[in-house]
C-alpha positions as CSV (number, residue, x, y, z in Angstrom):
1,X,0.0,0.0,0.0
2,X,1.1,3.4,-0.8
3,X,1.2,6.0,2.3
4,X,-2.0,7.4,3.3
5,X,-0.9,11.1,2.7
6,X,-0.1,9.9,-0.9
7,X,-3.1,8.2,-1.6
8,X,-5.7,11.6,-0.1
9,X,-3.6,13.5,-3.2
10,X,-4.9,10.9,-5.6
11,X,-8.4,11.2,-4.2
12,X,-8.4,15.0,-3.8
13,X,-7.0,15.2,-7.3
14,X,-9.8,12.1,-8.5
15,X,-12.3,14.3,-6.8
16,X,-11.6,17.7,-7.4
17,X,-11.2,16.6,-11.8
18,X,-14.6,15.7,-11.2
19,X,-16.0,18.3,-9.4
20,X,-14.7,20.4,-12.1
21,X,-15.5,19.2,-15.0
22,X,-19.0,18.9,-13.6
23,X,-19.3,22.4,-13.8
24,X,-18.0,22.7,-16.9
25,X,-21.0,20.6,-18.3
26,X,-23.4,22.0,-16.1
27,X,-22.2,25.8,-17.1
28,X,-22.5,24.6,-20.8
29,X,-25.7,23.4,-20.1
30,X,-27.3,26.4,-18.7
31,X,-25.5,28.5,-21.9
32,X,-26.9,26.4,-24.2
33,X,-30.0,25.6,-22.4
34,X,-32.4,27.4,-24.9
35,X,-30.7,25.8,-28.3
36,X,-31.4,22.4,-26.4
37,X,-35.0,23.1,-25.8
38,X,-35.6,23.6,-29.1
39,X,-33.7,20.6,-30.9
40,X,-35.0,18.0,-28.0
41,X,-37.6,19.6,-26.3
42,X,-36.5,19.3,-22.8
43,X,-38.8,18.8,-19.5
44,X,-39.9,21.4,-17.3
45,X,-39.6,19.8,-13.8
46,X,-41.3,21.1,-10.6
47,X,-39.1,18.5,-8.6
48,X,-35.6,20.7,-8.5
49,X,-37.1,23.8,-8.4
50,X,-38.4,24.1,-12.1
51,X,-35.4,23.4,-13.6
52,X,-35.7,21.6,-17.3
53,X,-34.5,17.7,-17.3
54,X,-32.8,16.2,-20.0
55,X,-35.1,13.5,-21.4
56,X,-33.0,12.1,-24.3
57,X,-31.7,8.7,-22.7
58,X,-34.3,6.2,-23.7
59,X,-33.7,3.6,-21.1
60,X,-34.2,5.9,-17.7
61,X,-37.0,7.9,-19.5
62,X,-38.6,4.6,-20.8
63,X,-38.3,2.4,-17.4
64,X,-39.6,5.7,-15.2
65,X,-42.6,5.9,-17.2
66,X,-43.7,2.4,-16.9
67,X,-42.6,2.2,-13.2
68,X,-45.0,5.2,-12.8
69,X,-47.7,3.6,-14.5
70,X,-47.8,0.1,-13.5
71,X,-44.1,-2.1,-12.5
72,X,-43.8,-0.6,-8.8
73,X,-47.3,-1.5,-8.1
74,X,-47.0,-5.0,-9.7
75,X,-43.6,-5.5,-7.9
76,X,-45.4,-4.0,-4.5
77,X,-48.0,-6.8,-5.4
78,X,-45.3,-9.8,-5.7
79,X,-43.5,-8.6,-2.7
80,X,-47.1,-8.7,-0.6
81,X,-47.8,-12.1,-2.5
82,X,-44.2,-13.9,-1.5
83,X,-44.8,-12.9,2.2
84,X,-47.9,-13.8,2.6
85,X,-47.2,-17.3,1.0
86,X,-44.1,-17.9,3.0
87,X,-46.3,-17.4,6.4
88,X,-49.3,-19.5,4.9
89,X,-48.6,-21.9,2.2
90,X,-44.6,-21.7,2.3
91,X,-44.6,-25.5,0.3
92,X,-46.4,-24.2,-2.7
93,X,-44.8,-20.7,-2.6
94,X,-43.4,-21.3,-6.0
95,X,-46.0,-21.8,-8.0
96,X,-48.1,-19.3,-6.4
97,X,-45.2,-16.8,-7.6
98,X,-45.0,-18.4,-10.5
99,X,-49.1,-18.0,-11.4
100,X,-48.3,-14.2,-10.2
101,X,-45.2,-13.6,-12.8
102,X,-48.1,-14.8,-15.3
103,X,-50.3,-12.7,-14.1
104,X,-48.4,-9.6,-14.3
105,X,-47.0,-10.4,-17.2
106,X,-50.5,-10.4,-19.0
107,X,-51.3,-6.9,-17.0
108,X,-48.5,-5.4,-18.7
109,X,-48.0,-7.1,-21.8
110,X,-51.8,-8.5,-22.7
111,X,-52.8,-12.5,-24.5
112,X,-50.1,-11.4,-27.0
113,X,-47.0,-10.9,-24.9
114,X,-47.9,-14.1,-22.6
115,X,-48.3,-16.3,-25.3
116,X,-44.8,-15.2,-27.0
117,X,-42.9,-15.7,-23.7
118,X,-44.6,-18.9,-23.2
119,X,-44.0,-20.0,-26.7
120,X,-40.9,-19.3,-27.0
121,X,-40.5,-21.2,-23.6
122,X,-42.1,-24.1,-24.7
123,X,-39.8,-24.5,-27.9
124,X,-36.8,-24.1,-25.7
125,X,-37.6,-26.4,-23.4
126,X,-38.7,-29.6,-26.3
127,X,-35.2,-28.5,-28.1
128,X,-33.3,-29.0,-24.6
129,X,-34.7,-32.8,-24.1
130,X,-32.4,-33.9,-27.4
131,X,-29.4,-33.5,-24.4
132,X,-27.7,-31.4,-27.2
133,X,-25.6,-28.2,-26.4
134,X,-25.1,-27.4,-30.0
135,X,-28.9,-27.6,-30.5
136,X,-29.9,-25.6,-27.2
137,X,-27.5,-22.7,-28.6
138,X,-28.6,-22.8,-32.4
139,X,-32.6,-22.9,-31.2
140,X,-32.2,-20.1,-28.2
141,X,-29.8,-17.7,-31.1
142,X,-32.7,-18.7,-33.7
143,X,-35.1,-17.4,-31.5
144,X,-33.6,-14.3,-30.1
145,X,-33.0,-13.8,-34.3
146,X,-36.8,-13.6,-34.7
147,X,-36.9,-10.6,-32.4
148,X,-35.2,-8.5,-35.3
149,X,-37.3,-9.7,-38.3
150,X,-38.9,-6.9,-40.0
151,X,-42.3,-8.6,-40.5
152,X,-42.7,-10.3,-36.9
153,X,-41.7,-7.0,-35.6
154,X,-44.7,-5.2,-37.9
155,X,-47.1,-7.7,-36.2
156,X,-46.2,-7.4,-32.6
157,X,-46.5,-3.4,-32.8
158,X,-50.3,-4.1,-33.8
159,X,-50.9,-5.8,-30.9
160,X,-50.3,-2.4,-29.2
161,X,-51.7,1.1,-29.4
162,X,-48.1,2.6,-28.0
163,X,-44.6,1.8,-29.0
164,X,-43.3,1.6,-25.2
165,X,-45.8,-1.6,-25.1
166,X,-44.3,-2.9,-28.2
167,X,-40.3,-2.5,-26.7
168,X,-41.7,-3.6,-22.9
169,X,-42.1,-6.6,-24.8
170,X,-38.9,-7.2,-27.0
171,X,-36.9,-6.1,-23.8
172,X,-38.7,-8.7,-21.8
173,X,-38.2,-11.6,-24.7
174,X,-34.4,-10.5,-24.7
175,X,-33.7,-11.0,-21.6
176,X,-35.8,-14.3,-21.3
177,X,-33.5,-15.4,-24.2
178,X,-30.8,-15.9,-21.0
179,X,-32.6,-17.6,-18.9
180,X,-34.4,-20.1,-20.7
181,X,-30.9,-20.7,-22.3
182,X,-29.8,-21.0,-18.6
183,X,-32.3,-23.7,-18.0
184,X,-31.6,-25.7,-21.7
185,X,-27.9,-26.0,-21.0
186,X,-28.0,-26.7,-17.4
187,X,-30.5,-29.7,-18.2
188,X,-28.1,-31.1,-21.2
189,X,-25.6,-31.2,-18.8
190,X,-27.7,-33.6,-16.4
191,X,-27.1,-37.2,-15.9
192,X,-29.3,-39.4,-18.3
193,X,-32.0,-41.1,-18.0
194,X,-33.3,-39.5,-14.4
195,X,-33.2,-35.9,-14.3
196,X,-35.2,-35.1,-11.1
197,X,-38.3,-33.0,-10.8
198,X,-36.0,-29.9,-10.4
199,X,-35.3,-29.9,-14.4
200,X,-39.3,-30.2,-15.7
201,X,-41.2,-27.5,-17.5
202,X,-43.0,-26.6,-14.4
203,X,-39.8,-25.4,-12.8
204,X,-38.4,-24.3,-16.0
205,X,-41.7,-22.0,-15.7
206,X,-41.0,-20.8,-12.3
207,X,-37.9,-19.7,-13.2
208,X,-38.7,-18.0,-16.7
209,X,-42.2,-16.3,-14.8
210,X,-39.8,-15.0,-12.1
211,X,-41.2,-11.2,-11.8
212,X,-38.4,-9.8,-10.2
213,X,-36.3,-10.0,-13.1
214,X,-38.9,-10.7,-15.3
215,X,-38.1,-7.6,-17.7
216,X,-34.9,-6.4,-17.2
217,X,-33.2,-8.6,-15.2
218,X,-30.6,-8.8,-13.6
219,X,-29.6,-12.8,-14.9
220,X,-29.6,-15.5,-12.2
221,X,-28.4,-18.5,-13.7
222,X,-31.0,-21.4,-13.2
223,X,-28.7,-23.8,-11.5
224,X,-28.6,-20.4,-8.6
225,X,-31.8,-19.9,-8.6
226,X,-33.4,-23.8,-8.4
227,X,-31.3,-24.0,-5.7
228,X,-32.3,-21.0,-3.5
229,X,-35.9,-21.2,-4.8
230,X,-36.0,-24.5,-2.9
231,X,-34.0,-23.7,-0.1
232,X,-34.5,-20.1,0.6
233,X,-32.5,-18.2,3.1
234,X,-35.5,-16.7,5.2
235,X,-35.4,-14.3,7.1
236,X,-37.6,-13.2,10.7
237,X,-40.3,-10.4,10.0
238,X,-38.5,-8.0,11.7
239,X,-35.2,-8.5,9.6
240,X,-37.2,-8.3,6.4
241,X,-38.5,-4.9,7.9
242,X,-35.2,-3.7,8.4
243,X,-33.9,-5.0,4.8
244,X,-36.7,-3.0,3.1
245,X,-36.6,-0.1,4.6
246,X,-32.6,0.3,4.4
247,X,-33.0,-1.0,0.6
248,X,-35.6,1.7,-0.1
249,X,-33.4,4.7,1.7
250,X,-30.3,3.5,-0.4
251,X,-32.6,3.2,-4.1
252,X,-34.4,6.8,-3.1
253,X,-30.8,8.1,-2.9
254,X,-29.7,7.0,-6.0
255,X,-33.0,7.7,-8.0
256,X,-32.5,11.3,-6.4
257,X,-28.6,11.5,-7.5
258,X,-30.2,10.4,-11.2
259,X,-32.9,12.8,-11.5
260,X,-30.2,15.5,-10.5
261,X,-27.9,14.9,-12.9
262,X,-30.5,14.7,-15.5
263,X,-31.5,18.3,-14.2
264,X,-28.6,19.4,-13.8
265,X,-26.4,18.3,-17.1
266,X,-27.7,18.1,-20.4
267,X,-24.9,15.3,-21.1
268,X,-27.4,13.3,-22.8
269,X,-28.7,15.6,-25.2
270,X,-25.2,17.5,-25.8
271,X,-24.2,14.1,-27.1
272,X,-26.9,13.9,-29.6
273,X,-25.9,17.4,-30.7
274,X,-22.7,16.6,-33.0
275,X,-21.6,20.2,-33.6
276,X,-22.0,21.3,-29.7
277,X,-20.5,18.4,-28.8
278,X,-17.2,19.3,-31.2
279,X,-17.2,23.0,-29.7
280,X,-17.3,22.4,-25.7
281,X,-13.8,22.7,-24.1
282,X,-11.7,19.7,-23.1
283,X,-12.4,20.3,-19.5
284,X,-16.4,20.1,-20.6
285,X,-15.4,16.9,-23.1
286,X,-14.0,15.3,-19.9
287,X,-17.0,16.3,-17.8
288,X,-19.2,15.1,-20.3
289,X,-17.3,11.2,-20.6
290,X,-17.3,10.9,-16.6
291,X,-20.9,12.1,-16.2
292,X,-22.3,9.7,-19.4
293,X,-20.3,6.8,-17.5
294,X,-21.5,7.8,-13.9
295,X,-25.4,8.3,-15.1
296,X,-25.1,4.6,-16.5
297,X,-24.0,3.0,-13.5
298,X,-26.1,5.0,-10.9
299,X,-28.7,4.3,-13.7
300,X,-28.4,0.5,-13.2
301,X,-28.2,0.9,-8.8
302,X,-31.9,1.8,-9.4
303,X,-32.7,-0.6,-12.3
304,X,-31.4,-3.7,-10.8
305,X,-31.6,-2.1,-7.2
306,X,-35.4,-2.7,-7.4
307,X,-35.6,-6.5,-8.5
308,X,-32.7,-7.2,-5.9
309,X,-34.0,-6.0,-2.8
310,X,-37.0,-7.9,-3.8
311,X,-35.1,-11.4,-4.3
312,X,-33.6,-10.3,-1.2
313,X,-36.7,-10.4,0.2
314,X,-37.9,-13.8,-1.1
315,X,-34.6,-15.3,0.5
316,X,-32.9,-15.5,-3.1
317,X,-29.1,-14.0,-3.0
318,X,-29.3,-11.7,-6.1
319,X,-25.8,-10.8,-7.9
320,X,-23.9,-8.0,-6.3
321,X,-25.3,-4.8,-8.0
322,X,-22.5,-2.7,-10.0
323,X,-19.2,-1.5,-8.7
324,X,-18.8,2.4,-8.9
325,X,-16.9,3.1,-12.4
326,X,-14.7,5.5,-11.1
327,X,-13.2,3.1,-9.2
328,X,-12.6,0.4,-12.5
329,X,-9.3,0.3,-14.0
330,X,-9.1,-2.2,-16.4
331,X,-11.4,-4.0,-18.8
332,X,-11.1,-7.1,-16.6
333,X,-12.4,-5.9,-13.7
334,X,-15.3,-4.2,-15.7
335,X,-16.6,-7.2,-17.2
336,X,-16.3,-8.7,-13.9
337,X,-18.5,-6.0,-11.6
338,X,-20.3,-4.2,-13.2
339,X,-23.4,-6.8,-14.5
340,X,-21.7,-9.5,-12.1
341,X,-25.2,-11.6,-13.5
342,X,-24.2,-11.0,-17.3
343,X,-20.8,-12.3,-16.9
344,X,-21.8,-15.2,-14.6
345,X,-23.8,-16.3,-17.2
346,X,-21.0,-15.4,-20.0
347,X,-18.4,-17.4,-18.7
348,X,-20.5,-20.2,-17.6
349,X,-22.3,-20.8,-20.6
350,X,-20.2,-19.4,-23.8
351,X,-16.2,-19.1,-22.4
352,X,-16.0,-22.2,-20.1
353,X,-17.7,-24.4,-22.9
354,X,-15.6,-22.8,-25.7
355,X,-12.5,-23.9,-24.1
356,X,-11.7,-20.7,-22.3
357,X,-7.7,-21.1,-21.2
358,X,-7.0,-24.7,-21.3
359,X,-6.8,-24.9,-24.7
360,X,-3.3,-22.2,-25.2
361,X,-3.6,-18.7,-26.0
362,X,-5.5,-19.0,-29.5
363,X,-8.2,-21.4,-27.9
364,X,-8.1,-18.1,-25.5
365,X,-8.4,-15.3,-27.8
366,X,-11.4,-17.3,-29.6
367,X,-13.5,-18.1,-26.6
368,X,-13.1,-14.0,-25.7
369,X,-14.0,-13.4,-29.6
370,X,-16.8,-15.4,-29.5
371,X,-18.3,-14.3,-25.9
372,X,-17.8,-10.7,-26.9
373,X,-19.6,-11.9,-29.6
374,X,-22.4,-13.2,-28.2
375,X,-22.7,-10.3,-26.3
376,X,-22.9,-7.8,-29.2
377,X,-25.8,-10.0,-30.8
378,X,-27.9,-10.5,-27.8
379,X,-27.8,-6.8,-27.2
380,X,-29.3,-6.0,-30.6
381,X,-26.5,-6.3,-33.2
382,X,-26.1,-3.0,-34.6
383,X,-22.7,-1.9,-36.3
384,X,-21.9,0.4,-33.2
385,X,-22.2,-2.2,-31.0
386,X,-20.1,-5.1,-33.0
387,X,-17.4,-2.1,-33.0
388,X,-17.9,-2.0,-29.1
389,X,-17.5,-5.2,-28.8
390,X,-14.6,-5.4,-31.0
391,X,-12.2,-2.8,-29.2
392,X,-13.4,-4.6,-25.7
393,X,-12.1,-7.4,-26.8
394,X,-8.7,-6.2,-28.3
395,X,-8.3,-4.3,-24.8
396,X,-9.2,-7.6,-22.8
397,X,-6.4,-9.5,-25.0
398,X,-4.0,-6.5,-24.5
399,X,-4.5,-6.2,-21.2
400,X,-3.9,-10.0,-20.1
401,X,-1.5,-10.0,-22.8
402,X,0.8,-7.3,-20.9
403,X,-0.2,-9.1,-17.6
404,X,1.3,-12.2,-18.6
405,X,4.2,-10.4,-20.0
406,X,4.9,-8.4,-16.3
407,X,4.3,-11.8,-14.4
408,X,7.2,-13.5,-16.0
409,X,9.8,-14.8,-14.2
410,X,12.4,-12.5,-15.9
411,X,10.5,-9.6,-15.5
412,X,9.4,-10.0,-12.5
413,X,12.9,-10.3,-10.9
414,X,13.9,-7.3,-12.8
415,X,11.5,-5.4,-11.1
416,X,11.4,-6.5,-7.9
417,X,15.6,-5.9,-8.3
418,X,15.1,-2.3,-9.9
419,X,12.2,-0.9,-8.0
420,X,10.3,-0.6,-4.5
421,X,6.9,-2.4,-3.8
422,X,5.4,1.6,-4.0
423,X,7.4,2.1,-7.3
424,X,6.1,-1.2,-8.9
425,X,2.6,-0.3,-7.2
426,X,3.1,3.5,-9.2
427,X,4.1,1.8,-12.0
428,X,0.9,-0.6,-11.9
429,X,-1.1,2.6,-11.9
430,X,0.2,4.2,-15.3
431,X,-0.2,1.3,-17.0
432,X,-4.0,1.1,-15.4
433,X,-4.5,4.8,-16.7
434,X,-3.6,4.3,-20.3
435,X,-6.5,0.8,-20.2
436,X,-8.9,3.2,-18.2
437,X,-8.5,6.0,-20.8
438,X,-9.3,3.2,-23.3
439,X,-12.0,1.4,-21.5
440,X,-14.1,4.6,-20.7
441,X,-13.5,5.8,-24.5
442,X,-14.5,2.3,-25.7
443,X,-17.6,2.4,-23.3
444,X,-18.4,5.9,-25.1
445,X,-18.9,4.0,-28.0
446,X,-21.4,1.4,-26.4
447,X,-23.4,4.4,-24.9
448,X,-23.4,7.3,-27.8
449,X,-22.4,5.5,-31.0
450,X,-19.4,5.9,-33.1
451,X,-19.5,9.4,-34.1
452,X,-19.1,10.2,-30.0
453,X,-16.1,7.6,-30.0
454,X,-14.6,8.8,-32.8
455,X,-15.0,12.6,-31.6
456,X,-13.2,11.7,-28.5
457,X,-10.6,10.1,-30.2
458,X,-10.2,12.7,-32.2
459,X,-9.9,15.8,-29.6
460,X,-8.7,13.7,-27.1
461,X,-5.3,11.4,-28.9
462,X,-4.8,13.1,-32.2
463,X,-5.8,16.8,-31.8
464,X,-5.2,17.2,-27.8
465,X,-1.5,15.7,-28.6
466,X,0.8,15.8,-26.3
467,X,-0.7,18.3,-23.9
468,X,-4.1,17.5,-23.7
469,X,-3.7,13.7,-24.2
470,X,-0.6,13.6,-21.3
471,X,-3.7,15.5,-19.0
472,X,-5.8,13.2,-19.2
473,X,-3.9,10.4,-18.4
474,X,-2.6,12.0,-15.6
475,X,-5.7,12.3,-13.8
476,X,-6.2,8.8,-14.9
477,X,-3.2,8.1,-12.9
478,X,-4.7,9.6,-10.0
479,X,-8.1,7.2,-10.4
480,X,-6.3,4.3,-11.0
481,X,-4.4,4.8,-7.6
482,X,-7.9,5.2,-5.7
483,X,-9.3,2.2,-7.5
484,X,-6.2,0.0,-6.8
485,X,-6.4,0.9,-3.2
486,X,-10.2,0.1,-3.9
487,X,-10.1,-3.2,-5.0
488,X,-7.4,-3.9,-2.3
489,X,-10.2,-3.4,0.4
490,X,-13.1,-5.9,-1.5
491,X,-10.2,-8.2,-2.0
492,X,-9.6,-7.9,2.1
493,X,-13.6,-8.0,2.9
């Protein structure tokens, strides 16, 4: 560890670039304020004191509206539903949830939206009793293909009068794509010819019904969930009591924190606006990255905040929710915490099988390809997204390429002959800043598009050379010490 005077300059200087550049966006905001009315029509908000919100990311605006109208009430309803069963009927609690996660289901999504979650169940689970990994994958990818046809797509917008019906239900097929996959492989990999009553379509509809994480997950593989569903880790009344009420406290704050950033910085909607977005300073640039990258993950502390507390409640273990970004330095540890569900279900189901590291360093590199791959498609398979996916996993392979490279037996006496534990942990951190600069330019991609990844890299690397470019990475520095120091203490806990 470095000394602890050392490591309060890294976080003053993490936290006073922050600060900074937050004012920077929100003073370009308030200048341009007008212009951004106009183009996209901003909302006047009585809940910080009239000021305008920034509507223009889809995801918050679109899962706010329907919690407002109908999921908080229809979660409320499966929270009463699981308690009561617990203290009544806790034998058949199950299928009582199960006929719920139906239920609501229908409420939200009508006939229509049932029957295509229970359809595509259905074929799933008669493709899974061939035993056949090969045919599991091909039927789930075949079906999660059918979501992007331009004709079934046409039909399943007539069953609604509103386009937010119509993508309520292609997020909710999506995401059922993983967990009826979940439940195909797990029972291929079963012991023939008994399988138990733990892997029949009843179950597999428990699991698929779920309402939690019926529409947005987060993804508990079925092997976790069979497990916990029929052993649940209950707790007494009064510790429920105290779980909800510190669960909502912590979700209030961080809805709060969103809605104020929202208010407060137009990032959203400056990043739609290609020439304001060339203009702004560096400082505001900067500001902008660390406050689209922020939103995203306090974004997903209330989006997968909800359905956890919830599982929490129902004596289910949910995954850990995301680890603070600012605290990530290195691709590696990104995949790993940040959808801690995703990447269970990633290397579980697509690198392990593949091979993952036992086959050499190619058998490596093509399980990566191939789960970044995967990951590309299932998120909807535009061009931006296979170019995401692309430069995550060149810096992945980089990454564990250098790290191989530094924990060589050569090198690693060279160092520890050459330089201190704090100069090899200093050294650590430069490296970390050049993958962080990388990973959150990368992750620009994923959450503007191209044109924002490319404008970064454009004013950032090639224009912003050396002066510009050398600043950054020295307040990268500076964040990859805190984060270091940061996954030192999870490491400890």
């Amino acid at each position: 560890m470095l000394s602890r005077r050392e490591l309060s300059l890294y976080l003053l200087a993490s936290l006073g670039f922050h600060f900074y550049s937050f004012y920077e966006v929100y003073k370009v905001s308030r200048e341009h304020e007008e212009e951004l009315y106009q183009e996209f029509e901003l909302e006047t908000s009585a809940l910080f004191g009239g000021l305008k919100k920034d509507p223009t990311d889809f995801e918050w605006s679109f899962w706010m509206e329907w919690g407002k109208q109908r999921l908080l009430w229809l979660f409320l309803g499966h929270m009463t539903v699981s308690q009561l069963a617990m203290l009544l009927v806790r034998k058949h609690r199950p299928w009582i949830l199960t006929v719920y996660g139906m239920w609501a289901c229908w409420h939200v999504l009508g006939a229509p939206g049932v029957a295509m979650v229970f359809l595509h169940t259905v074929i799933s689970f008669c493709v899974a009793q061939f035993r056949s990994l090969l045919l599991s994958w091909l039927c789930s990818l075949l079906l999660l293909s059918t979501l992007r046809l331009q004709g079934v797509e046409e039909v399943k917008r007539r069953w609604y009068t509103t386009e937010n019906e119509y993508y309520l239900l292609q997020f909710t097929l999506t995401v059922r794509c993983l967990f009826y996959t979940s439940f195909s492989l797990e029972l291929c990999w079963q012991q023939l010819p008994a399988t138990g009553p733990s892997y029949s379509f009843p179950w597999m509809l428990a699991y698929i019904f779920y309402y939690p994480v019926f529409h947005n997950g987060p993804i508990l593989n079925y092997s976790e969930f069979i497990k916990q569903m029929q052993q649940p880790e209950l707790c007494s009344p009064k510790d429920s009591l105290y779980i909800l009420a510190r669960g909502l406290g912590r979700l209030l704050c961080w809805w709060g924190l969103a809605e104020l950033m929202v208010h407060l910085m137009y990032m959203h909607a400056i990043y739609s606006s290609a020439p304001l977005l060339g203009a702004v300073s560096c400082w505001t640039l900067g500001g902008l990255a660390l406050a689209q990258v922020l939103f995203f993950y306090v974004k997903y502390l209330v989006l997968f905040g909800i359905p956890a507390l919830l599982m929490r409640l129902d004596g289910i273990k949910p995954p850990p929710l995301p680890r603070c970004v600012s605290t990530m330095f290195s691709f590696t540890g990104m995949w790993r915490h940040f959808d801690v569900g995703l990447h269970n279900f990633l290397i579980r189901y697509v690198y392990i099988p593949l091979g993952g590291s036992k086959h050499g360093r190619l058998g490596t590199l093509f399980s990566t390809a191939m789960t970044f791959s995967f990951v590309s498609y299932w998120h909807g398979s535009y061009d931006y997204l296979w170019c995401w996916a692309a430069l995550n996993w060149l810096g992945v392979t980089v990454e564990n390429g250098v790290r191989r490279l530094v924990e060589t037996p050569c090198v690693q006496e060279s160092l520890a002959r050459y330089l201190s534990p704090q100069a090899r942990r200093r050294l650590h951190a430069a490296l970390a800043s050049c993958s962080t600069s990388m990973l959150i330019l990368f992750n620009l991609v994923f959450l503007g598009g191209n044109q924002v990844g490319k404008t970064y890299w454009d004013r950032i690397f090639i224009q912003g050379w050396p002066w510009v470019t050398l600043t950054v990475l020295a307040f990268l520095y500076c964040y990859s010490n805190v984060g270091i120091a940061c996954a030192q203490t999870y490491t400890v806990d």
